[in-house]
N, C-alpha and C positions, 0 to 999 in steps of 0.2 A: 749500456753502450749508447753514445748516441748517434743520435738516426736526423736526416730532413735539416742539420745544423747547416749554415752557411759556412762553420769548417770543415762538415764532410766532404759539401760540395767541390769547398776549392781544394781540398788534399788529394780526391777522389780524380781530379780531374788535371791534375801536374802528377800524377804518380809514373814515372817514367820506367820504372822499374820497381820489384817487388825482392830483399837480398835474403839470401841464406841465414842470416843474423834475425832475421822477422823485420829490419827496419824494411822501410820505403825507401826508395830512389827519387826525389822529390825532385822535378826540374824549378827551378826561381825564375821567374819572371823579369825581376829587376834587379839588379844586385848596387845598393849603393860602397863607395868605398871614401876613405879618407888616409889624412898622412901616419896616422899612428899607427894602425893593426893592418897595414898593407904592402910596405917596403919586406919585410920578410916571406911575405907571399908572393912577391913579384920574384924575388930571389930564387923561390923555391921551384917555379915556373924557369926563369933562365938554365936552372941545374940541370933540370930535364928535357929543353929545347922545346916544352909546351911555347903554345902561344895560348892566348884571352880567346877564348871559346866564341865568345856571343861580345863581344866590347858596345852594340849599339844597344846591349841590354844591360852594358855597366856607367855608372855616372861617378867622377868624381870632384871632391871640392877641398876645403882644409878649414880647420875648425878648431881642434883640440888647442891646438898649442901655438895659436897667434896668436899676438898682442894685439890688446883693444885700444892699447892708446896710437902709441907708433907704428903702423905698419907697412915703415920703409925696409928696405933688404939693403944687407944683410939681418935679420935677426938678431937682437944681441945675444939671445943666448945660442950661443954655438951648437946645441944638440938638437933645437928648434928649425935652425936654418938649414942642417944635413937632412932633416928628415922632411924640407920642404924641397930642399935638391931632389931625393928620394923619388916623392911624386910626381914634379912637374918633369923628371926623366922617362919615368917610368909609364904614365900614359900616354906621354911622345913615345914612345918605344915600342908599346903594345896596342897604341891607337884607341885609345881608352878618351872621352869628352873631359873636359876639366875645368872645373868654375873657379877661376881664380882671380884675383882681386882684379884683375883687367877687366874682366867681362860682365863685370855691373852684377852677377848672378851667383858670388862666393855666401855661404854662409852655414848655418848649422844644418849638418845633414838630414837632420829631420822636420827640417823647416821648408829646405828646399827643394826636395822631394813634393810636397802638394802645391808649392805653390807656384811651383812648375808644370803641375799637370802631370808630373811622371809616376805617380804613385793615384790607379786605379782601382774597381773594388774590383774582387774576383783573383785579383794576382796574387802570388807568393812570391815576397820582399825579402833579400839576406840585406844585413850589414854588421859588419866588423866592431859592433858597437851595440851595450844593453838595450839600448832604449828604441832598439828600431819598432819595437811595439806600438813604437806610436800610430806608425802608419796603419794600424789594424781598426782607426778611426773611421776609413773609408771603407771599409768591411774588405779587410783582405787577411791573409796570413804571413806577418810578417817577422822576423826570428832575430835576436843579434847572436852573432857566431864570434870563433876565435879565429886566429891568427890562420890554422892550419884547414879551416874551413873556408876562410876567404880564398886561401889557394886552389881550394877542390869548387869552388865556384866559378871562380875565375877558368879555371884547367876546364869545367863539365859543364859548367851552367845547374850542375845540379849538385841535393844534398842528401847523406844520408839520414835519414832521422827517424826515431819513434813516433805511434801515434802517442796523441793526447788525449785528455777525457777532456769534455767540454761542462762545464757548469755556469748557468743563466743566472746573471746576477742583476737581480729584476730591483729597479729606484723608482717606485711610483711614487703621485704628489707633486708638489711645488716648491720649487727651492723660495724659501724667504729672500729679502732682499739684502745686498750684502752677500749674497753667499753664491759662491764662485766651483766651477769643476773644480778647482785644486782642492776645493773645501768637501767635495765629495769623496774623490778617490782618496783621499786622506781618512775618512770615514769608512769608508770601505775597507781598507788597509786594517784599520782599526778594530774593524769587527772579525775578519777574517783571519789577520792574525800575518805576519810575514812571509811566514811558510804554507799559509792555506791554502796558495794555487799549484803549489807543486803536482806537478801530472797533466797538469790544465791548463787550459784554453780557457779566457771570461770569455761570456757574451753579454756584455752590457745592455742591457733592455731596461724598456717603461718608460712612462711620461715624461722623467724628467731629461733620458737621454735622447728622446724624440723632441723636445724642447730644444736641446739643447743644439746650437752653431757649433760648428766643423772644429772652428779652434780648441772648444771646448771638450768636443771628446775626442781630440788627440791629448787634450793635457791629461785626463785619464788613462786613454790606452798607454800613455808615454810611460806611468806609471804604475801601468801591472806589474811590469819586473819585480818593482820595490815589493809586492805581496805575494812573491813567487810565483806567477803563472808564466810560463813562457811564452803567450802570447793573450794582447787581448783586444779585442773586435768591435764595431758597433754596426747590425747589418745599412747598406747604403739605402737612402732613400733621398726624396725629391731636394732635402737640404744637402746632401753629399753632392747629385749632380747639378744644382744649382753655382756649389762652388766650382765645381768641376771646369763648367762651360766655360769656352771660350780660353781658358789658359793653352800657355805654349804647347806645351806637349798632348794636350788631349783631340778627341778627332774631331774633324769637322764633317756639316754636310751629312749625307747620307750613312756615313762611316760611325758619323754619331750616332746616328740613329739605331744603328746594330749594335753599336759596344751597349747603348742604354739599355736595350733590351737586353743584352747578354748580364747587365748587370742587375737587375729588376732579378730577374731569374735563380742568382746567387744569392739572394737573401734566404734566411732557414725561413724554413715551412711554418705553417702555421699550426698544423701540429707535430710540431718538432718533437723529438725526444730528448731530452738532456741528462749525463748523469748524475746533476746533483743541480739543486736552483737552492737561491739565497733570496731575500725581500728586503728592501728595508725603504723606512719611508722618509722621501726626501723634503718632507717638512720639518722634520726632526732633525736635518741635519745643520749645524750652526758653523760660524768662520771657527775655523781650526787651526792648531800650529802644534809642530813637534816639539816635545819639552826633553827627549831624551836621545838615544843614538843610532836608532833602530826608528824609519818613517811611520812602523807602528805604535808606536809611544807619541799618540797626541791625545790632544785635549781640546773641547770648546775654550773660546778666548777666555769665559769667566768660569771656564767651571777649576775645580781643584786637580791638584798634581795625586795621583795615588799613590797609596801607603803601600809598598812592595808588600807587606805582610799578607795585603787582602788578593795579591796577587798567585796564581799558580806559580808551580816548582820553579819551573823555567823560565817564565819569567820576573819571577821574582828578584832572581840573580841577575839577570839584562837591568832589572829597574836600577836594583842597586848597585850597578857598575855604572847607569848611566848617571846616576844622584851625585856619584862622584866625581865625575868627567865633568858635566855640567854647573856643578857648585848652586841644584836647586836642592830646595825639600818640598816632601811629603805636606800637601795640605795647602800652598801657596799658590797663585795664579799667574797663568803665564803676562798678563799684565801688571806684575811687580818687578818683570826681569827687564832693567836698562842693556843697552846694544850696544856696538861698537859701527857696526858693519853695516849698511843694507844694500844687499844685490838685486835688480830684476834683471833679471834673464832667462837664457837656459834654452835648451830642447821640450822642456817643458813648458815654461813659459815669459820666453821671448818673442813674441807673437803681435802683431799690428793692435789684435783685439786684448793681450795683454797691459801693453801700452797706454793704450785709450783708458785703461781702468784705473791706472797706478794716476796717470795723469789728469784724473778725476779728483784724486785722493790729495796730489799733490799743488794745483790750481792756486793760486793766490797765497802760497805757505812757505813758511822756512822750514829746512831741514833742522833740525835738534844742534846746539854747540856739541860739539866733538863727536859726531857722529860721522862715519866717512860715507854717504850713499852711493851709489852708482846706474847707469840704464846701458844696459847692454842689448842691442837687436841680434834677432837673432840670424837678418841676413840684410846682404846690404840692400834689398828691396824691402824690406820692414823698415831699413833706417829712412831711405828715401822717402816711401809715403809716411811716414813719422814727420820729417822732417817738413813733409809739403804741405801738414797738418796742424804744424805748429807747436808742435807735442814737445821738443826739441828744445823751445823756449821756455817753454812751461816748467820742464824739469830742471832747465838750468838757473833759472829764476828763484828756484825755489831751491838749491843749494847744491843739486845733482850731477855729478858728472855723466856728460853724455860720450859717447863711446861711440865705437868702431864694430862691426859685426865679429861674432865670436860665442865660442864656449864660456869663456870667461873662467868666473870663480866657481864655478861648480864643481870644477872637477880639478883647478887648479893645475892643469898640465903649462901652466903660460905664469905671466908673470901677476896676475890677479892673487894673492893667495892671503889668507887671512894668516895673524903675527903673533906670539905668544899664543895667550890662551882669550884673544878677542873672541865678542860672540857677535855671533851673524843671523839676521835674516834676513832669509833666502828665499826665491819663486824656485828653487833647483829643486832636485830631487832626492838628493841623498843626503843623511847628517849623520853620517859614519865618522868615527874618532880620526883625523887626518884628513877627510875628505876636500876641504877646503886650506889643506894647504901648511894647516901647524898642527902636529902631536896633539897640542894642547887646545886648539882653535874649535871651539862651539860652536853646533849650526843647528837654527831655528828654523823649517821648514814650513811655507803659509801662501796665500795668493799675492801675487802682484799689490792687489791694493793694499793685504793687511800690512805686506815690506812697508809700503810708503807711507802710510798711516805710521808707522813703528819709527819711520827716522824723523817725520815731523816732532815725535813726543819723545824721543829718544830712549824709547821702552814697548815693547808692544802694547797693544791697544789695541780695541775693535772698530777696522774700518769705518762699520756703520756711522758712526759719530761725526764721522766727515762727507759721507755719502749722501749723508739727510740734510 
């Protein structure tokens, strides 16, 4: 069991209550919300004459399902526009904040959470959406819930939940050059396996995550989900309140001074106990990209696709469902597979410092003929310093289309969606059969730069070659 973790601390100390069932009564600190997994919980709240518990402790924005080109209203698509009537009703009605495209501050909920200041270490974060893992960047515990938890949030401020076991997944070394958090927790994933964090809590430790800027391990924590952990951490230190400082929502003054030390405090112990630790060394780990359907099926840019044979039971059968989905084989390099598609975006990474990298890659270049690429921010404050950066020009110059803030193609709730059985790389996080949008539609999961390297040559390729 573990002891002295910076998840005991913060579960330890929002436990509001203890139920009959053995779970906890967890109170949430912050509750973010959006337009898709919220309208039925605001519903379920009127049935009962509830009102929104804590609303100065709920934030909402919209994401999922707006268009990145036009984002004039009405919506065209009719079931996009009722579910934007939905929220901008329904946090008028329960006094709930609302970041919508008037207030300069709309964009992907997991974006605009830190870079707001609203997302502290030490809190316990819900949102109505997988990836709120992200925010576990700044050492907090943070969960995505469903539909009918968002209600008992919204109604209590609090959740009921099991504990987890926590397991230290220790990346000592130096990441080589060229090689990006996406290229880690892709490795990660990898070694662990999809299902390996089931039960757990990561806590991200060692060198390379102490190296690493704020952007960067939220683009890991974003993507614990994908390797089963229901959440995952990285404890805060002088890089966490470094970014911290001075943003909207955090304290100032004297106030600061008490939250910093309250948060110094929340980090595990030194000699923590953990129930299980992992090592692996991050020299060793090279740019990566998913070659199959499942974010655990990647590979080094040069190394070879595996032979399901040499694979276990179970995933043997994954590989060979995924050989066929994908139209690769056994033995071939992800740099012989031509592209359709390239996205940067995402909750992952759509990011100011994602940007800056893609537009490293892409500087002085054309995109590939028949390539379609795209930049998607992932809020209208990333587009803005983008744009005040010049970053804007850079990708349009080079064949890109520049966009509007949003979810985009990731998750294909909007009109982004990939066509036939086109293949896409993607900064997103998932390459689930459909996930982007067609039955048939292929998704190659990789860093921002490796995308933009991939639509210049109109095949993936290894960034480095552009970086040097």
């Amino acid at each position: 069991m573990a002891k002295g973790t910076l998840y005991n601390k913060v579960w330890d100390s929002h436990v509001a209550a203890k139920l009959p069932t053995g779970q906890s009564q967890l109170f949430i600190g912050l509750h973010l919300i959006h337009e898709v997994t919220s309208p039925q919980a605001f519903d379920m709240l009127r049935e009962r004459g509830l009102k929104v518990a804590y609303p100065t402790r709920t934030f909402a924005t919209m994401d999922h399902i707006v268009p990145t080109t036009s984002q004039g209203r009405p919506f065209a698509d009719a079931q996009a526009e009722l579910m934007m009537q939905a929220i901008e009703r329904n946090t008028k009605e329960f006094g709930v904040p609302f970041f919508n495209f008037a207030t300069g501050r709309q964009g992907i909920v997991h974006i605009i959470g830190p870079e707001m200041g609203l997302t502290q270490p030490g809190m316990t974060i819900a949102c109505g959406d997988s990836h709120t893992s992200t925010h576990g960047a700044f050492g907090t515990l943070a969960f995505g819930i469903g539909t009918s938890q968002v209600r008992d949030v919204l109604a209590t401020q609090c959740l009921a939940m099991d504990p987890m076991k926590v397991r230290r997944v220790q990346v000592d070394g130096k990441l080589g050059a060229g090689v990006y958090p996406k290229d880690v927790i892709l490795a990660i994933i990898r070694a662990l396996g999809v299902e390996g964090g089931i039960g757990y809590a990561y806590e991200y430790a060692g060198k390379v995550f102490e190296d690493m800027g704020m952007e960067g391990r939220m683009t890991v924590c974003n993507m614990s989900i994908e390797g089963g952990a229901r959440a995952g951490y990285v404890n805060p230190d002088d890089t966490t309140f470094d970014y911290l400082k001075g943003r909207e929502q955090t304290p100032r003054g004297a106030a600061w001074d008490k939250a910093l030390a309250h948060w110094r405090s929340m980090a595990s112990d030194q000699g923590a106990e953990y129930d299980d630790r992992v090592e692996i060394k991050g020299s060793e780990i090279q740019p990566m990209g998913t070659w199959g359907v499942t974010p655990g099926q990647s590979v080094a840019v040069d190394e070879k696709l595996p032979d399901p044979a040499s694979l276990p039971g179970g995933q043997r059968q994954s590989a060979e469902l995924a050989y066929r989905h994908m139209g690769l084989k056994p033995g071939q390099t992800l740099s012989e597979t031509p592209l359709d598609v390239a996205f940067i975006g995402s909750c992952t990474n759509g990011r100011i410092g994602d940007l800056r990298e893609a537009a490293r890659v892409a500087r002085g270049r054309k995109v590939a003929k028949g390539v379609h690429a795209f930049v998607v921010p992932g809020s209208q404050q990333v587009r803005r310093q983008a744009m005040d950066e010049g970053l804007d020009k850079v990708f349009t110059e080079a064949g890109f289309e520049w966009r509007e803030a949003g979810c985009s193609m990731c998750l294909a709730m909007n009109p982004d969606k990939l066509k036939g059985n086109q293949l896409s790389a993607s900064s997103s996080n998932r390459n689930f059969i459909g996930r982007q949008g067609s039955p048939n539609g292929r998704t190659l999961l990789m860093s921002p730069a490796m995308v933009a390297a991939a639509a210049l040559e109109g095949r993936v390729t290894d960034a480095r070659r552009f970086l040097n």
